[in-house]
N, C-alpha and C positions, 0 to 999 in steps of 0.2 A: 157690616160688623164681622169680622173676624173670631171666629170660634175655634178653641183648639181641637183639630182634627185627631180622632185616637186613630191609631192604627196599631195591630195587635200586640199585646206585650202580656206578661205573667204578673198576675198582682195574687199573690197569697190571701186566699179568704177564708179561713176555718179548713184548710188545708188543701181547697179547691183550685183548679187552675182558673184566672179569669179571663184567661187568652181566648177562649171561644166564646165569651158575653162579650167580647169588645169586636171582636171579628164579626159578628152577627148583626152586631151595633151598627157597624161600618155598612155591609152592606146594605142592610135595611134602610140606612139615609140614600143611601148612592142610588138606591133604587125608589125613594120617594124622589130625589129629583131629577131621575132621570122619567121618570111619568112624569113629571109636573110640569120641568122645563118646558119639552114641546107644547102641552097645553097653550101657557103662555103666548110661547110664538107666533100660535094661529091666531090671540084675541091682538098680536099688535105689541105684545110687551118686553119681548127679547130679551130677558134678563134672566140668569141662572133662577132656579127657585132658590128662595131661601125657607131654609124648614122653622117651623114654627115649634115654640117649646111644646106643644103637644107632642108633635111627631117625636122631638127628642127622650119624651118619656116613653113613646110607642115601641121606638126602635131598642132602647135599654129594655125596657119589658117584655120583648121577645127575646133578644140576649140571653139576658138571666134564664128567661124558660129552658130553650136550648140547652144553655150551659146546665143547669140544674138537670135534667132530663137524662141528657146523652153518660155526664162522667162527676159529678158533684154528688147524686144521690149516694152510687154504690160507693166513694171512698169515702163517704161521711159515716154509710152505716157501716161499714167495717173500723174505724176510729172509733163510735160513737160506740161498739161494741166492746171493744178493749177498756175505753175510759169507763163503763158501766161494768164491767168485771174487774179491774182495778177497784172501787168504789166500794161495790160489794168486799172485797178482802179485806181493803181498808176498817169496814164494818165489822169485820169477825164474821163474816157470812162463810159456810163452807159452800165451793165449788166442787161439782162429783167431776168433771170433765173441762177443766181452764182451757181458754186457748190460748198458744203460746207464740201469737205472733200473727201477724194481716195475714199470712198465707194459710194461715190453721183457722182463721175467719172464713175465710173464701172457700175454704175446701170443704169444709162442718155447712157453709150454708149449702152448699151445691149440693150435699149431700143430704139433703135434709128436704122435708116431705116438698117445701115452697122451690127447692130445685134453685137454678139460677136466677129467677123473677126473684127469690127473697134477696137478692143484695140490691133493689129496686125499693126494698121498703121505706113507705114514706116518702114515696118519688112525687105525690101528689101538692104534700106540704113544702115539698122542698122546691118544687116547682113554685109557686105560693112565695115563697119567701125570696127564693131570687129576683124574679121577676118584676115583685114589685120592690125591691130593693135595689137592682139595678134602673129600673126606670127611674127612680128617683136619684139615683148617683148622678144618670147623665143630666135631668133636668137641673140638680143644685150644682152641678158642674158649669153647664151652660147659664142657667140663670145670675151664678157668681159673677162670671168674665163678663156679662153684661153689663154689671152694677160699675167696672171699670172704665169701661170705653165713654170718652169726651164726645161732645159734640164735635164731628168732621175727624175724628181719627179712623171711625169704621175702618174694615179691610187691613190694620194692623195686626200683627201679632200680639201678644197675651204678653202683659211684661212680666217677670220672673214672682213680683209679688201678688198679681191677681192668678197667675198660676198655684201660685203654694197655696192664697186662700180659698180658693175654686177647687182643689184637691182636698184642703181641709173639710169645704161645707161638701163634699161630695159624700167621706166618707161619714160624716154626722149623718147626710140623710138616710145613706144604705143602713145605719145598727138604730135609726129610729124609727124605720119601716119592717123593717126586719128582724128584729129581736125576737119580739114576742114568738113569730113563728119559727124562727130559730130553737125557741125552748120548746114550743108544740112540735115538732120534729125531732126532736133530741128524745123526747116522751114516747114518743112511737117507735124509734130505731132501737131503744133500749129497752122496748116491751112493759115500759109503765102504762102504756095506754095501746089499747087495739086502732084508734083512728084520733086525727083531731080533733073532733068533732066531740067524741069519748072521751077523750083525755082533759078538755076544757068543762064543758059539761059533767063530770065527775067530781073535781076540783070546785066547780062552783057550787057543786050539793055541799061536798063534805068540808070544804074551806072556807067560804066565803068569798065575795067580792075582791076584798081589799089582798086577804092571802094569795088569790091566785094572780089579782095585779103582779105582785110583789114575786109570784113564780114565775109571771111568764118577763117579766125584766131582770131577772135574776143575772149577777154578772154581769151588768150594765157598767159600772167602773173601767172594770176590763175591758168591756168589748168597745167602749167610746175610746179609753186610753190607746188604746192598741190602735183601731178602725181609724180613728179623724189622721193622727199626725202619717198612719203608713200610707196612706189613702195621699194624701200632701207629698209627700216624697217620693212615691210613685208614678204620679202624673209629672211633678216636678219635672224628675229627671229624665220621666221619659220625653218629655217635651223640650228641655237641654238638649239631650242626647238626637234629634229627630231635627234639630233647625241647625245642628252643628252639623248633619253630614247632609244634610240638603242646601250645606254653605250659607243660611239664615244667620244673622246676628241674634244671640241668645239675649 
């Protein structure tokens, strides 16, 4: 069966680049079958490995960690910081000290007792939420294009319409694995909460069940609206764009 192979590209994700969750993706397969293959060959059975939907959620959920770790923590919390000082003015709160712009973020944290490690906060959750958001993209990515393939077509290309809905269920499953820690991350980067942990357990004293449900999916309209159809268009084209200069019929 034929799976569309990613190879690296920028998908916009709450303002992160996803060019290094896909890159990391890539090798991590490349490198489960290049172990696996030879295995094979010594029992007799001389056939590429084929990875299994586990692996594919293994290799996305290292992805996302990567990506989340290296360069998605520190430009969330500096966004995450502006939109929480925004919010406050909106409120009538006064500000003794606004910043006025990502570089007056970066420079007030540097400069401040947490040093450069503070533009890492919430590196933990954010790790947490990629990770297992990205493994689930690539498994309803892979799992979709399967539900297409006929009996005896295996080893074909992905037609344009199991591509778009394979893009689509990819990005439903990233904002329904994902969300909740999205909003437990957003709580921490903007000092409503000291840790997740604090911030869930705070909320469940003084809110209840159903209120903090209802917190930690908050903006769910939006993030499905936005997340499913760019998710679909994304892969789409980058898979148009990847068989048209590999001279593939799209």
């Amino acid at each position: 069966m034929h799976i569309l192979k990613m190879r690296p590209f920028t998908l916009s994700n709450n303002g992160s680049l996803f060019v290094v969750a896909v890159t990391v993706n890539n090798y991590c397969q490349k490198a489960l079958m290049d172990w696996n293959t030879p295995g094979g060959n010594r029992t007799g059975t001389f056939k590429p490995y084929s990875l299994t939907m586990r692996d594919r959620f293994v290799c996305g959920f290292v992805g996302g960690a990567v990506n989340a770790a290296l360069f998605v923590t520190p430009v969330e919390y500096v966004r995450n910081q502006l939109i929480g000082q925004h919010s406050r003015r909106a409120a009538g709160k006064h500000i003794a000290n606004p910043y006025h712009g990502p570089m007056d973020v970066i420079r007030g944290t540097i400069r401040s007792p947490a040093g450069v490690l503070g533009l890492w906060r919430g590196v933990s959750v954010t790790m947490a939420r990629d990770s297992l958001g990205c493994g689930c993209f690539f498994y309803a990515m892979a799992w979709s294009q399967q539900q297409f393939v006929d009996e005896g077509q295996e080893g074909r290309p992905p037609t344009i319409m199991s591509t778009v809905v394979s893009g689509a269920m990819a990005g439903l499953a990233y904002w329904l694995a994902s969300l909740p820690l999205d909003s437990v991350k957003t709580w921490v980067q903007t000092d409503i909460a000291e840790s997740a942990i604090q911030g869930v357990t705070t909320s469940l004293r003084e809110q209840g069940l159903m209120k903090t449900f209802h917190r930690l999916f908050a903006g769910f309209q939006v993030a499905y609206a936005r997340g499913i159809p760019s998710a679909a268009i994304t892969v789409t084209s980058y898979s148009m764009c990847y068989r048209t200069l590999q001279g593939v019929d799209p």
